[in-house]
Biopython code that builds the backbone (N, CA, C, O; Angstrom):
import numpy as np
from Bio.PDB.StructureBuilder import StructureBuilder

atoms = [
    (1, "UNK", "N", (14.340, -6.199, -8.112)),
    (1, "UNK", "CA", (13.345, -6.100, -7.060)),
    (1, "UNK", "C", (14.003, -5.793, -5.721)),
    (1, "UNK", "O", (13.357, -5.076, -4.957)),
    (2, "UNK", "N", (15.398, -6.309, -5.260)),
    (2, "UNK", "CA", (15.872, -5.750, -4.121)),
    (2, "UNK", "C", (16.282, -4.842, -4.364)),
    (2, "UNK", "O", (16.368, -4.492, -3.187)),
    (3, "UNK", "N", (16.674, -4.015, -4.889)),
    (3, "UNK", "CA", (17.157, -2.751, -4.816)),
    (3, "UNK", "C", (15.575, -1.326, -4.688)),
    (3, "UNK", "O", (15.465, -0.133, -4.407)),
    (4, "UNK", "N", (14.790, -2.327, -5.049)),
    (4, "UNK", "CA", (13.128, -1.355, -4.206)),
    (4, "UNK", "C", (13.433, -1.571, -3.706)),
    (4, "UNK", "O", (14.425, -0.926, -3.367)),
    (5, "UNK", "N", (13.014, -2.933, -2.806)),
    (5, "UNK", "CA", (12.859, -3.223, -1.615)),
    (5, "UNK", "C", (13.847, -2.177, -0.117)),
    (5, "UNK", "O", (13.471, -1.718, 0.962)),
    (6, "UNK", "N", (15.489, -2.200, -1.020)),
    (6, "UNK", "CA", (16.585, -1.462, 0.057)),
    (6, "UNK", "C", (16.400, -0.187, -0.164)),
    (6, "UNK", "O", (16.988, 0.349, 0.775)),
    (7, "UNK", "N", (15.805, 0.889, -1.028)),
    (7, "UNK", "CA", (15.151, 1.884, -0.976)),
    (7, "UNK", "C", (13.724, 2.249, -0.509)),
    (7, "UNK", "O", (13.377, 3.348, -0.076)),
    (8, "UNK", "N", (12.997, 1.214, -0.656)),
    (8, "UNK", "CA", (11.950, 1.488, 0.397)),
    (8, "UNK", "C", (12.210, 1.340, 2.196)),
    (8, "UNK", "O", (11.510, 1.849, 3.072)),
    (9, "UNK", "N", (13.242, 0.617, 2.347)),
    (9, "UNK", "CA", (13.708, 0.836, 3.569)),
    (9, "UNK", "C", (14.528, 1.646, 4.221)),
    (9, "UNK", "O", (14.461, 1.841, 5.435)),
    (10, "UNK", "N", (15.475, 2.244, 3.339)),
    (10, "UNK", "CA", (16.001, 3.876, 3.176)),
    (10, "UNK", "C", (15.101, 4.664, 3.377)),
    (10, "UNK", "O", (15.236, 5.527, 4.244)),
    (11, "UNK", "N", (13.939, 4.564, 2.616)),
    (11, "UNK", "CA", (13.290, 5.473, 2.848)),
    (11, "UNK", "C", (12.541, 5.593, 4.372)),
    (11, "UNK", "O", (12.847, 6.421, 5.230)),
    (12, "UNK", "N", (11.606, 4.678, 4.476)),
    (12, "UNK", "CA", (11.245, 4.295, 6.011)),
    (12, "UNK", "C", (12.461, 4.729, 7.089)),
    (12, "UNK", "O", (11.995, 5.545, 7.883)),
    (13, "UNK", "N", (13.681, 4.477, 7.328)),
    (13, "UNK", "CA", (14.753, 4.674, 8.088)),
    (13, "UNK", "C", (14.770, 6.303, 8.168)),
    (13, "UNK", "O", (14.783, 6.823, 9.284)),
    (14, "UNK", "N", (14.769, 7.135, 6.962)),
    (14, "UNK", "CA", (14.927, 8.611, 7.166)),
    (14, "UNK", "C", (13.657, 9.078, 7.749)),
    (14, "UNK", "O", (13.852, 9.782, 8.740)),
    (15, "UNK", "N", (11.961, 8.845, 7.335)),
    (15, "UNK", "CA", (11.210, 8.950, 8.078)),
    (15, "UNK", "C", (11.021, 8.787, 9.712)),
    (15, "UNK", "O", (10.629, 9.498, 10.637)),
    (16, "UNK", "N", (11.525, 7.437, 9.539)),
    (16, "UNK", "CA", (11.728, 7.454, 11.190)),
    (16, "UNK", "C", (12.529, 8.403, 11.744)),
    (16, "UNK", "O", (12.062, 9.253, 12.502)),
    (17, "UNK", "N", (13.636, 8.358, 11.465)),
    (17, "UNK", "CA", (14.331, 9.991, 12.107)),
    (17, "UNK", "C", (13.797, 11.255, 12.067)),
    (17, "UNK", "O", (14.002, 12.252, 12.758)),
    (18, "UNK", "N", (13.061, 11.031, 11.115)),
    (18, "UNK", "CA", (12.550, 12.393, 11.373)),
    (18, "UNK", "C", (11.401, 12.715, 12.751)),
    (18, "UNK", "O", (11.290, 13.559, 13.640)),
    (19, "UNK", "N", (10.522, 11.225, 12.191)),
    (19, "UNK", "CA", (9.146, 11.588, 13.528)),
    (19, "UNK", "C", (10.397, 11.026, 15.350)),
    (19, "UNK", "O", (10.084, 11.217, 16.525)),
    (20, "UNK", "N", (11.308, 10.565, 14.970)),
    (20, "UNK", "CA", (12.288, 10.289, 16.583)),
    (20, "UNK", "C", (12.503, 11.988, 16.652)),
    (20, "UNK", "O", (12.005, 12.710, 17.517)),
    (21, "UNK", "N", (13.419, 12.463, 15.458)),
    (21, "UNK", "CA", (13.853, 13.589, 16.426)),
    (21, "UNK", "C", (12.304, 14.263, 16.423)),
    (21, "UNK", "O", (12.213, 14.545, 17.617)),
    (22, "UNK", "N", (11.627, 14.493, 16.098)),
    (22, "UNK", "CA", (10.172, 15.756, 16.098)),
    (22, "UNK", "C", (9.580, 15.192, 18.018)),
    (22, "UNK", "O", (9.057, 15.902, 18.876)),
    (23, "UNK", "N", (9.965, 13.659, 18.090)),
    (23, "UNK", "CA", (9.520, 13.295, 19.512)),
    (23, "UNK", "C", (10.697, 13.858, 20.471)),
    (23, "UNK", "O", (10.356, 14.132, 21.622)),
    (24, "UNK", "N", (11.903, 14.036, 20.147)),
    (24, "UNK", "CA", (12.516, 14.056, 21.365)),
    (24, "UNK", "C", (12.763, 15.883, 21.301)),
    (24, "UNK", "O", (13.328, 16.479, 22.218)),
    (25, "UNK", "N", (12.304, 16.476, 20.240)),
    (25, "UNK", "CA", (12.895, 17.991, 20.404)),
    (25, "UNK", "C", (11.614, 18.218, 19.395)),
    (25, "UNK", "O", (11.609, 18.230, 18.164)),
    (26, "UNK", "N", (10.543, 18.393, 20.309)),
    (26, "UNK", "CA", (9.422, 18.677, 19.835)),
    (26, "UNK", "C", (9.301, 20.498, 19.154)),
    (26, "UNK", "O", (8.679, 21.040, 18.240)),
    (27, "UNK", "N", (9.874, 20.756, 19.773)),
    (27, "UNK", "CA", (9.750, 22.502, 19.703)),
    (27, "UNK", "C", (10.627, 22.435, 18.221)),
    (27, "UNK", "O", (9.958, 22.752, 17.237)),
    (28, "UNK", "N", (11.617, 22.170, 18.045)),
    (28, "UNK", "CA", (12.072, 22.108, 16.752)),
    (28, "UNK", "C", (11.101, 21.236, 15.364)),
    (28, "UNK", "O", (11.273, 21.233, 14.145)),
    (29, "UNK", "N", (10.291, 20.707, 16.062)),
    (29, "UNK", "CA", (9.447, 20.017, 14.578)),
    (29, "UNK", "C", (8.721, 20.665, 13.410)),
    (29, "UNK", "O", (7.720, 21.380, 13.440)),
    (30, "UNK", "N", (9.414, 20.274, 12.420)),
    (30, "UNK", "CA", (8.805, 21.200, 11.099)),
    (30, "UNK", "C", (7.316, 21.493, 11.106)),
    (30, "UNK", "O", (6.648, 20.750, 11.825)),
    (31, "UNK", "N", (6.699, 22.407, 10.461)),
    (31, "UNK", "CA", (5.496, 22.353, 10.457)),
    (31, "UNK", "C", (4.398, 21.283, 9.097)),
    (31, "UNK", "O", (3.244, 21.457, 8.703)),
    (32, "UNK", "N", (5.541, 20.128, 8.706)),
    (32, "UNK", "CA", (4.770, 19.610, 7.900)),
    (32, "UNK", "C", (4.892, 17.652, 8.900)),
    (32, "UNK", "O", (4.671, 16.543, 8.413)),
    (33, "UNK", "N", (5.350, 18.054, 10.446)),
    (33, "UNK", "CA", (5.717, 17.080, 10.747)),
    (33, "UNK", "C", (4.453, 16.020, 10.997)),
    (33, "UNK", "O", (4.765, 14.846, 11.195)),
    (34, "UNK", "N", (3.209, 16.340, 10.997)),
    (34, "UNK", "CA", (2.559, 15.215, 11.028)),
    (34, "UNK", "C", (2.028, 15.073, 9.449)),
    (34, "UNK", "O", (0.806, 14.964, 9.352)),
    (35, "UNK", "N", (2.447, 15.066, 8.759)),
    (35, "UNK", "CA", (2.207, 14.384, 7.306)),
    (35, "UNK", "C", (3.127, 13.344, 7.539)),
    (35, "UNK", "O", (2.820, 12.163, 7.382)),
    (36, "UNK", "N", (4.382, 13.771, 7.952)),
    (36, "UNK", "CA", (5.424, 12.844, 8.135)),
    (36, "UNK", "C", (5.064, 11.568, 9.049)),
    (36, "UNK", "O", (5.190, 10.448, 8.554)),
    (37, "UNK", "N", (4.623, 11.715, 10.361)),
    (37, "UNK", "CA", (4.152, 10.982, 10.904)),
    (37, "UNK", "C", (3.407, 9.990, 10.500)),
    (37, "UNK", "O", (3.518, 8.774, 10.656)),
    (38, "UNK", "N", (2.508, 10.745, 9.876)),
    (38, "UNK", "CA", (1.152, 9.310, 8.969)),
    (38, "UNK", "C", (2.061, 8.622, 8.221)),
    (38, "UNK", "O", (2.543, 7.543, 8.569)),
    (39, "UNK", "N", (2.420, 9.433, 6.797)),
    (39, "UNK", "CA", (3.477, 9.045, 5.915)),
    (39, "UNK", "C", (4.317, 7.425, 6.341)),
    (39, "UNK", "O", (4.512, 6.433, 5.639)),
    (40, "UNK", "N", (4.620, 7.673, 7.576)),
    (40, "UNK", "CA", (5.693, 6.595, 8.130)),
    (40, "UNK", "C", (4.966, 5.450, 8.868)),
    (40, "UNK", "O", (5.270, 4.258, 8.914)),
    (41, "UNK", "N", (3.524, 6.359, 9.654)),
    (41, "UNK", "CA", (3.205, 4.767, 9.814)),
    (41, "UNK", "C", (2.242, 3.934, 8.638)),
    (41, "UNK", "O", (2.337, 2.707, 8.663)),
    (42, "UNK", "N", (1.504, 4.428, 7.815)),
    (42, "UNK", "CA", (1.320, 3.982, 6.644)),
    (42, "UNK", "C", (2.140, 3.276, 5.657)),
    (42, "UNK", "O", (1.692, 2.400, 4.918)),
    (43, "UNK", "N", (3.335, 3.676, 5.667)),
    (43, "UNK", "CA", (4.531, 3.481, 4.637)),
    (43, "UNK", "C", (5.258, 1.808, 5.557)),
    (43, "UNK", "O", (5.731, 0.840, 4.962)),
    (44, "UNK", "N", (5.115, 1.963, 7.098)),
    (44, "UNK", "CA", (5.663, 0.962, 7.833)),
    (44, "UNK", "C", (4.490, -0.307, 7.747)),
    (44, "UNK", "O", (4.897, -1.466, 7.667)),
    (45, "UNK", "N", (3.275, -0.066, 7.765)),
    (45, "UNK", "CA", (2.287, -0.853, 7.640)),
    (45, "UNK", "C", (2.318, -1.942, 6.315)),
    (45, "UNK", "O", (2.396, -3.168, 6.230)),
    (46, "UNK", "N", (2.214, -0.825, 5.334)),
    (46, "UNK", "CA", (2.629, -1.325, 3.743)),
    (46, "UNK", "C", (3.628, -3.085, 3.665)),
    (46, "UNK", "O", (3.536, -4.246, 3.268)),
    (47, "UNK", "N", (4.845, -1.776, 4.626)),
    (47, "UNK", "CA", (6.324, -3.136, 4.848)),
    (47, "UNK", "C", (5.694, -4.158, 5.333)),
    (47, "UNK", "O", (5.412, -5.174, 4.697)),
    (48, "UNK", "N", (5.487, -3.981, 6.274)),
    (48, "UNK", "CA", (5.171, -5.214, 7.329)),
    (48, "UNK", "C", (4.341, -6.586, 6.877)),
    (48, "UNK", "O", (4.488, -7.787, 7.104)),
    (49, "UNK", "N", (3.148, -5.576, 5.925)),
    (49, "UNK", "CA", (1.877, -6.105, 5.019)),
    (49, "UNK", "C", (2.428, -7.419, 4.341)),
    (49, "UNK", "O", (2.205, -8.608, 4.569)),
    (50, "UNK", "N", (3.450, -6.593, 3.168)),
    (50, "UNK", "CA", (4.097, -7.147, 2.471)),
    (50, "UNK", "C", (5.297, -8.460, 2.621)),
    (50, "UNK", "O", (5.603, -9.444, 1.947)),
    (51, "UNK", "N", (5.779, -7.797, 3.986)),
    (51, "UNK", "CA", (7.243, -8.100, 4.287)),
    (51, "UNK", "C", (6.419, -10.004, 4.543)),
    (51, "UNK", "O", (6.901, -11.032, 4.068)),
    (52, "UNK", "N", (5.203, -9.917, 5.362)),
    (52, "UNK", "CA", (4.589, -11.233, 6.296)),
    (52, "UNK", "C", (3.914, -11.596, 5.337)),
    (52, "UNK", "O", (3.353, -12.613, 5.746)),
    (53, "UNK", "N", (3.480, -11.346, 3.910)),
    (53, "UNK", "CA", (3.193, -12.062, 2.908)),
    (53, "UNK", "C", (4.014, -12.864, 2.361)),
    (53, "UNK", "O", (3.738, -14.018, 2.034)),
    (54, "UNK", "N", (5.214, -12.251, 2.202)),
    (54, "UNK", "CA", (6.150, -13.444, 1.111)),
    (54, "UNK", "C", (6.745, -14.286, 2.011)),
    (54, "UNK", "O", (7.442, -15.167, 1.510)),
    (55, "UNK", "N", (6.623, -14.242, 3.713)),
    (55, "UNK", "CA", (6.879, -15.265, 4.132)),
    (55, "UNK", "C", (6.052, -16.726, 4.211)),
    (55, "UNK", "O", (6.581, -17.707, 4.735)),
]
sb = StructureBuilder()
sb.init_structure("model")
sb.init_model(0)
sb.init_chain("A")
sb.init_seg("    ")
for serial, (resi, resn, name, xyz) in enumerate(atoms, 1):
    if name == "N":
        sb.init_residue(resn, " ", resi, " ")
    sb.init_atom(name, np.array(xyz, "f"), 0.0, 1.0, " ", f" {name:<3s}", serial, name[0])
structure = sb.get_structure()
């Protein structure tokens, strides 16, 4: 089960880089960058959901 858990946070971590750099060098942002966006805050919501349950 931790080894989801440290890949679902891998994963979240590369998302975030992606929607940081699309914020700081907007002109360079892919054109699939707001899937990405949702993607991450949905995917961060999930964590959080979860993360404040098993506490």
């Amino acid at each position: 089960m931790l080894k989801y858990k440290k890949t679902f946070v891998w994963i979240l971590i590369v998302l975030n880089a992606v929607v940081l750099l699309g914020q700081i060098y907007p002109e360079g942002a892919p054109p699939f960058a707001r899937v990405v966006n949702i993607l991450f805050l949905v995917l961060s919501l999930v964590y959080f959901i979860s993360a404040s349950r098993k506490s």
